[in-house]
Backbone as ProteinMPNN parsed JSONL, in Angstrom:
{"seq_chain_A": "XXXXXXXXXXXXXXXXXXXXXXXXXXXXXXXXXXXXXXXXXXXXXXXXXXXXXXXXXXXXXXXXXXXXXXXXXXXXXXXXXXXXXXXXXXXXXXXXXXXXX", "coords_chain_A": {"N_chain_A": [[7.233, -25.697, -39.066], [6.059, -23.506, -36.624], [8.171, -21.412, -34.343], [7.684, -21.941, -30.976], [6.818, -19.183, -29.092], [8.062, -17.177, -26.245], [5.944, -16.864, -23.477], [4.057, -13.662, -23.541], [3.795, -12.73, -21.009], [5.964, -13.238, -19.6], [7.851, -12.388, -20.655], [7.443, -9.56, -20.392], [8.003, -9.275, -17.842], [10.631, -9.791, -17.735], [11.835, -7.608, -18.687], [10.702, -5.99, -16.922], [12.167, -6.472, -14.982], [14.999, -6.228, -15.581], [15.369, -3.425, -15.533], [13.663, -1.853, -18.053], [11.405, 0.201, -18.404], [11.014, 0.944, -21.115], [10.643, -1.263, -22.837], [8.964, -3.283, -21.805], [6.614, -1.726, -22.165], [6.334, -1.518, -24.454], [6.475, -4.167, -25.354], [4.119, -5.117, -24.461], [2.178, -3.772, -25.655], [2.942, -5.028, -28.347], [1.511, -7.397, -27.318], [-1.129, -7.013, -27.191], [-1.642, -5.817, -29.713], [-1.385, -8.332, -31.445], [-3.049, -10.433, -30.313], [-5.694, -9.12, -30.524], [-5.264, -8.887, -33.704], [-5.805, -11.652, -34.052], [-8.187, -11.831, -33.5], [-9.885, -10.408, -34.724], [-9.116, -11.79, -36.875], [-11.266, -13.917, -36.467], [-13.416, -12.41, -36.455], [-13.914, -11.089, -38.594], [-14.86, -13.454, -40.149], [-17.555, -13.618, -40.066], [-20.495, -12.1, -41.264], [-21.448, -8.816, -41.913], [-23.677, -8.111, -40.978], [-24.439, -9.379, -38.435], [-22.712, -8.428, -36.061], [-23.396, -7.09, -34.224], [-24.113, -9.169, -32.516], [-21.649, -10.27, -32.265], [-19.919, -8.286, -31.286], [-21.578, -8.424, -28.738], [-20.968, -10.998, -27.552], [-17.889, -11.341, -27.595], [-17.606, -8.985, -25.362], [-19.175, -10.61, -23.633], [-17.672, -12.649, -22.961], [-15.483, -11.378, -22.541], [-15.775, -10.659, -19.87], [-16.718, -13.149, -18.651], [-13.788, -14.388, -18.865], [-11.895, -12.048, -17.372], [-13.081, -12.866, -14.644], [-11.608, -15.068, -14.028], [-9.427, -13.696, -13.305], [-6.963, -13.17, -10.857], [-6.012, -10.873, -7.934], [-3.981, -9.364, -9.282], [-3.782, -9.947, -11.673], [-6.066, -8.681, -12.917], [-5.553, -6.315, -12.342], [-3.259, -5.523, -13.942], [-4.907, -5.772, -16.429], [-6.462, -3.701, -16.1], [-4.686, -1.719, -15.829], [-3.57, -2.249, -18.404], [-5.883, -1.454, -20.47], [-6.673, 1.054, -19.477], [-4.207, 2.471, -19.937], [-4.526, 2.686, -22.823], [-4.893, 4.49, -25.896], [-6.171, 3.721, -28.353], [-7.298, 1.445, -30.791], [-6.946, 0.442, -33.993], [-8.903, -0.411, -36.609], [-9.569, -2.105, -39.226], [-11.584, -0.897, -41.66], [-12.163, -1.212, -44.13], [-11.078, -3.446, -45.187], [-12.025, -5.273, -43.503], [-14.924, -5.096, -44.904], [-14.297, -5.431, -47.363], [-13.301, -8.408, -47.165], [-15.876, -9.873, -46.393], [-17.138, -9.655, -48.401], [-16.197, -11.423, -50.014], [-16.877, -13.385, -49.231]], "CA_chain_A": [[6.465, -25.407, -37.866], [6.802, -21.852, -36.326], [8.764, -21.744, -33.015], [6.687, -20.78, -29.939], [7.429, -17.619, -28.451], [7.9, -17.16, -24.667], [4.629, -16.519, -23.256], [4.511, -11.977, -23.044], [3.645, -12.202, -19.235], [6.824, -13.765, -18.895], [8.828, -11.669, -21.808], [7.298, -8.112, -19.627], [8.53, -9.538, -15.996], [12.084, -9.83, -17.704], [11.874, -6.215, -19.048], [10.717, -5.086, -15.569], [13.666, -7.008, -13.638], [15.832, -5.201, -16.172], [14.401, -2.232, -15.39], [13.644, -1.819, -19.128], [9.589, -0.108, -19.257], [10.138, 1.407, -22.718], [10.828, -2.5, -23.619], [7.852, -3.546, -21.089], [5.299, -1.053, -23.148], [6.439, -2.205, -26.512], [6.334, -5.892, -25.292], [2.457, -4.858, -23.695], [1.706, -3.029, -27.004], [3.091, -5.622, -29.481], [0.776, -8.161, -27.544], [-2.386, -6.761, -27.917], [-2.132, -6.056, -31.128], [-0.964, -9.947, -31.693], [-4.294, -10.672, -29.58], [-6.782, -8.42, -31.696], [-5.204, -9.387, -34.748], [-6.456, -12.762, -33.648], [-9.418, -11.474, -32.817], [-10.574, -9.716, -35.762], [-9.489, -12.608, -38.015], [-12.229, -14.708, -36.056], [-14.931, -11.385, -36.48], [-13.841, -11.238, -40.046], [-15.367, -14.519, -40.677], [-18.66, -12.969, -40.268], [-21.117, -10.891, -42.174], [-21.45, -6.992, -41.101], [-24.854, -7.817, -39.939], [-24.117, -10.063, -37.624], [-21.552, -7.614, -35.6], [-23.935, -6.687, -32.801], [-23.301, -10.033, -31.759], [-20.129, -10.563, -32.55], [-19.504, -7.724, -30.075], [-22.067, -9.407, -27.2], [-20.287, -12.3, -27.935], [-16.575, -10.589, -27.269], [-17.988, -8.761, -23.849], [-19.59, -11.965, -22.464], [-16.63, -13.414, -22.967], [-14.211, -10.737, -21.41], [-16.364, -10.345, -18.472], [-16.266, -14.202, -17.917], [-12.226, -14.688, -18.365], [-11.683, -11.165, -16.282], [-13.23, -13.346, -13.486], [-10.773, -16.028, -13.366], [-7.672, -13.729, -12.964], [-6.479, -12.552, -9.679], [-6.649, -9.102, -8.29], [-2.993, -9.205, -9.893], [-3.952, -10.075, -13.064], [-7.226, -7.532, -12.822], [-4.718, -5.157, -12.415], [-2.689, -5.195, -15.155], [-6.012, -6.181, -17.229], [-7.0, -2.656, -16.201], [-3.626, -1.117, -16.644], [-3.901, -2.207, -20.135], [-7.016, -0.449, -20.776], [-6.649, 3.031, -19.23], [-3.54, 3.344, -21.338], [-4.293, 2.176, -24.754], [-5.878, 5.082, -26.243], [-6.688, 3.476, -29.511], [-7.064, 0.18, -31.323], [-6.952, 0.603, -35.395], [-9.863, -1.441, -37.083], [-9.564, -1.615, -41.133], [-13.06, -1.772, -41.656], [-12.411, -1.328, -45.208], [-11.081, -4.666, -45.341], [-13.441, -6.314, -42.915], [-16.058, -4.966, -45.692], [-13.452, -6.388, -48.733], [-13.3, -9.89, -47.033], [-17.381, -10.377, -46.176], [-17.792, -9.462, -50.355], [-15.321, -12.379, -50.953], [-17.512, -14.922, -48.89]], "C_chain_A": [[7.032, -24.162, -37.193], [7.326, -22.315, -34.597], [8.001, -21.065, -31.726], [7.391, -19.947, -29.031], [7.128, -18.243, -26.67], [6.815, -16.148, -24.927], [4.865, -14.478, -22.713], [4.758, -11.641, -21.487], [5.444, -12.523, -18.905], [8.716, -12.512, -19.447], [8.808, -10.034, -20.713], [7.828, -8.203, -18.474], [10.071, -9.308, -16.29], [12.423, -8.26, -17.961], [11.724, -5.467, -18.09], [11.993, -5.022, -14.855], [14.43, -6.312, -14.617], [15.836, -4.083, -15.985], [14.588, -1.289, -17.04], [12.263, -1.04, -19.565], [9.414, 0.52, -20.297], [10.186, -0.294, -23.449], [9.481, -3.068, -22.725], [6.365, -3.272, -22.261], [5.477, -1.478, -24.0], [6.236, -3.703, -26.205], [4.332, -6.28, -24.823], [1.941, -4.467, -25.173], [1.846, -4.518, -28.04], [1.62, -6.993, -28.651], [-0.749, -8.084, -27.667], [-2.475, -6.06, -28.745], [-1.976, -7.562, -31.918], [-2.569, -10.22, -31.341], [-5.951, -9.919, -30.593], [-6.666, -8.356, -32.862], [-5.996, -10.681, -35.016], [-7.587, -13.128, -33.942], [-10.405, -11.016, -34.312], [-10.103, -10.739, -37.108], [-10.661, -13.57, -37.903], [-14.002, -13.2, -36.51], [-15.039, -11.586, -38.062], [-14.94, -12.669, -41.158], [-17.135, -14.223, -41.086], [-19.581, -12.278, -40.9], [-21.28, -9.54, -41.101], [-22.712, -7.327, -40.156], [-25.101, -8.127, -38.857], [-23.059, -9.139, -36.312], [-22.21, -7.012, -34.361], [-23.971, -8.128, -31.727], [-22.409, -10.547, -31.647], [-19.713, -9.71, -31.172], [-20.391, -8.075, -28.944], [-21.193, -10.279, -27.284], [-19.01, -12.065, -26.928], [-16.874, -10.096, -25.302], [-18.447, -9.379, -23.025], [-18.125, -12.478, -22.214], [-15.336, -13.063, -22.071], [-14.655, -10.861, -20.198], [-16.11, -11.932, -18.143], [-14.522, -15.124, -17.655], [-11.731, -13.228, -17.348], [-11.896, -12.422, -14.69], [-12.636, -14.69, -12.851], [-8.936, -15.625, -13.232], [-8.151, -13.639, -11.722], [-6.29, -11.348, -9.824], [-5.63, -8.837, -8.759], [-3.209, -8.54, -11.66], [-5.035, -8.78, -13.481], [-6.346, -6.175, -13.035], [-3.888, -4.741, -13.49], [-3.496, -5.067, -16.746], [-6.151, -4.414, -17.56], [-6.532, -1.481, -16.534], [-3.647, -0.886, -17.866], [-4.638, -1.182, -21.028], [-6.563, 0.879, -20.31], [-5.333, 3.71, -19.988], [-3.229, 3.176, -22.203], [-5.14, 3.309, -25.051], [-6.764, 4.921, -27.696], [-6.665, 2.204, -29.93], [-7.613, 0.533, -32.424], [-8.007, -0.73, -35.877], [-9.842, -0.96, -38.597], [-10.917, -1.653, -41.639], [-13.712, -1.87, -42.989], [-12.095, -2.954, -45.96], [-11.72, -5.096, -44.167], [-14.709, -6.129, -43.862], [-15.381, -6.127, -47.077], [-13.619, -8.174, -48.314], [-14.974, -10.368, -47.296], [-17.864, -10.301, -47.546], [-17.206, -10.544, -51.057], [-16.053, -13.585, -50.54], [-18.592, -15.202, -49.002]], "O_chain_A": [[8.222, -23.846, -37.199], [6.937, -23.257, -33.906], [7.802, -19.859, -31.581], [8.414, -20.162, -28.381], [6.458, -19.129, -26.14], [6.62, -15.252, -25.747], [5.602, -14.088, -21.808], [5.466, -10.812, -20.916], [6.017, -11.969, -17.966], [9.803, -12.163, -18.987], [9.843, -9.48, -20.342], [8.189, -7.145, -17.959], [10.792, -8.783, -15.441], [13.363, -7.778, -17.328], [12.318, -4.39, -18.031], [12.643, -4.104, -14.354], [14.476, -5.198, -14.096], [16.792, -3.612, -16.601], [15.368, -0.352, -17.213], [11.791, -1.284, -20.676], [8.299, 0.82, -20.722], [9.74, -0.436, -24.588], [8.723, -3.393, -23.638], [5.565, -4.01, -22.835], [4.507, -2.012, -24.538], [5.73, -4.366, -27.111], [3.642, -7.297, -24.891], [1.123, -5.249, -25.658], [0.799, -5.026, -28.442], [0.811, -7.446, -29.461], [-1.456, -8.96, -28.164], [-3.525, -5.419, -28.742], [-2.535, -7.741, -33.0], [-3.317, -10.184, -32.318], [-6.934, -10.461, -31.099], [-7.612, -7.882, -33.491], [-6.723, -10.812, -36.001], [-8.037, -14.17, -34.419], [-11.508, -11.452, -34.642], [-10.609, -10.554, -38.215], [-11.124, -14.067, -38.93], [-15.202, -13.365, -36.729], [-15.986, -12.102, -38.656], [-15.432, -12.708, -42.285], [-17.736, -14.547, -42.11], [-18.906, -11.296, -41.206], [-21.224, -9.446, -39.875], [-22.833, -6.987, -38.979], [-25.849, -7.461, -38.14], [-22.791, -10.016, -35.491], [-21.502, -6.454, -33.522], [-23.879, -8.117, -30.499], [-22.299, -11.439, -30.805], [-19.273, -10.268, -30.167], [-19.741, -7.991, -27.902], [-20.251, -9.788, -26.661], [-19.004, -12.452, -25.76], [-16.464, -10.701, -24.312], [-18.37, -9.1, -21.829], [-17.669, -12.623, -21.08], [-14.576, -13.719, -21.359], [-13.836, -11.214, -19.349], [-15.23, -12.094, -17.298], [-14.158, -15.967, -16.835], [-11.049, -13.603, -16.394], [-10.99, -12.694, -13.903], [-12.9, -15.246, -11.784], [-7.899, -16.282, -13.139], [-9.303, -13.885, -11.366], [-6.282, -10.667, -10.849], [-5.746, -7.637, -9.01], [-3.002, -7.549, -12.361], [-4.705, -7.985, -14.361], [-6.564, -5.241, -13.807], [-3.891, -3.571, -13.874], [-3.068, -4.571, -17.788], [-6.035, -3.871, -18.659], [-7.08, -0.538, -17.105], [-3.715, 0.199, -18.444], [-4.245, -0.415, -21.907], [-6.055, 1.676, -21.098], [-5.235, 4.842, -20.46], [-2.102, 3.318, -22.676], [-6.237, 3.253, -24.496], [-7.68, 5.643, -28.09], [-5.791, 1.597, -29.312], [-8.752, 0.985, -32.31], [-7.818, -1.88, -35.481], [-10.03, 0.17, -39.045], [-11.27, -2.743, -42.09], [-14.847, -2.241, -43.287], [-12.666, -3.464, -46.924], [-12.182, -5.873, -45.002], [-15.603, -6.956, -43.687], [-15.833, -7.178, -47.533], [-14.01, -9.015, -49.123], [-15.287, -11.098, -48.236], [-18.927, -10.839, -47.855], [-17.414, -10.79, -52.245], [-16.003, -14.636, -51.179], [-18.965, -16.343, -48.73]]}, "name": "protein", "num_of_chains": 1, "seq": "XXXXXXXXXXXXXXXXXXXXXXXXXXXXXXXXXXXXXXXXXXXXXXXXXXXXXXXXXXXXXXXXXXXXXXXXXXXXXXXXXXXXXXXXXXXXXXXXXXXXX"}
């Protein structure tokens, strides 16, 4: 059985109180890519054609957990975003898997 990790929110607060934020960003970074790894093994399941709702799907979804943080949480939500400038999608294997199912 794998050992569960301390939850990131809690892993980035210790990196702050350290005053640590190249260990903050790498602890922010490593979890959304953990999170969209996730994410894209659940899209994966899918056929290509299907992928215009796959992504409605995804944006209903953010828009209705966005609205149960706090303007805290909103904040760092939004943090997130304005400085990720990329997220890597293989989409040669998301094509390789949907040919295997």
């Amino acid at each position: 059985m794998a050992e569960k990790m301390m939850p990131y929110a809690l892993r980035m607060t210790l990196a702050v109180l350290a005053n640590k934020p190249d260990d903050a960003r790498s602890i922010s970074a490593e979890c959304v890519t953990a999170m969209t790894k996730e994410l894209m093994g659940v899209v994966s399941r899918y056929d290509l054609m299907d992928f215009p709702f796959m992504v409605a799907a995804l944006r209903l979804t953010a828009t209705s957990l966005e609205s149960l943080l706090d303007e805290h949480g909103k904040g760092i939500a939004d943090n997130i975003i304005a400085n990720t400038t990329c997220i890597t999608i293989d989409a040669s294997e998301l094509k390789r898997q949907a040919k295997e199912e």
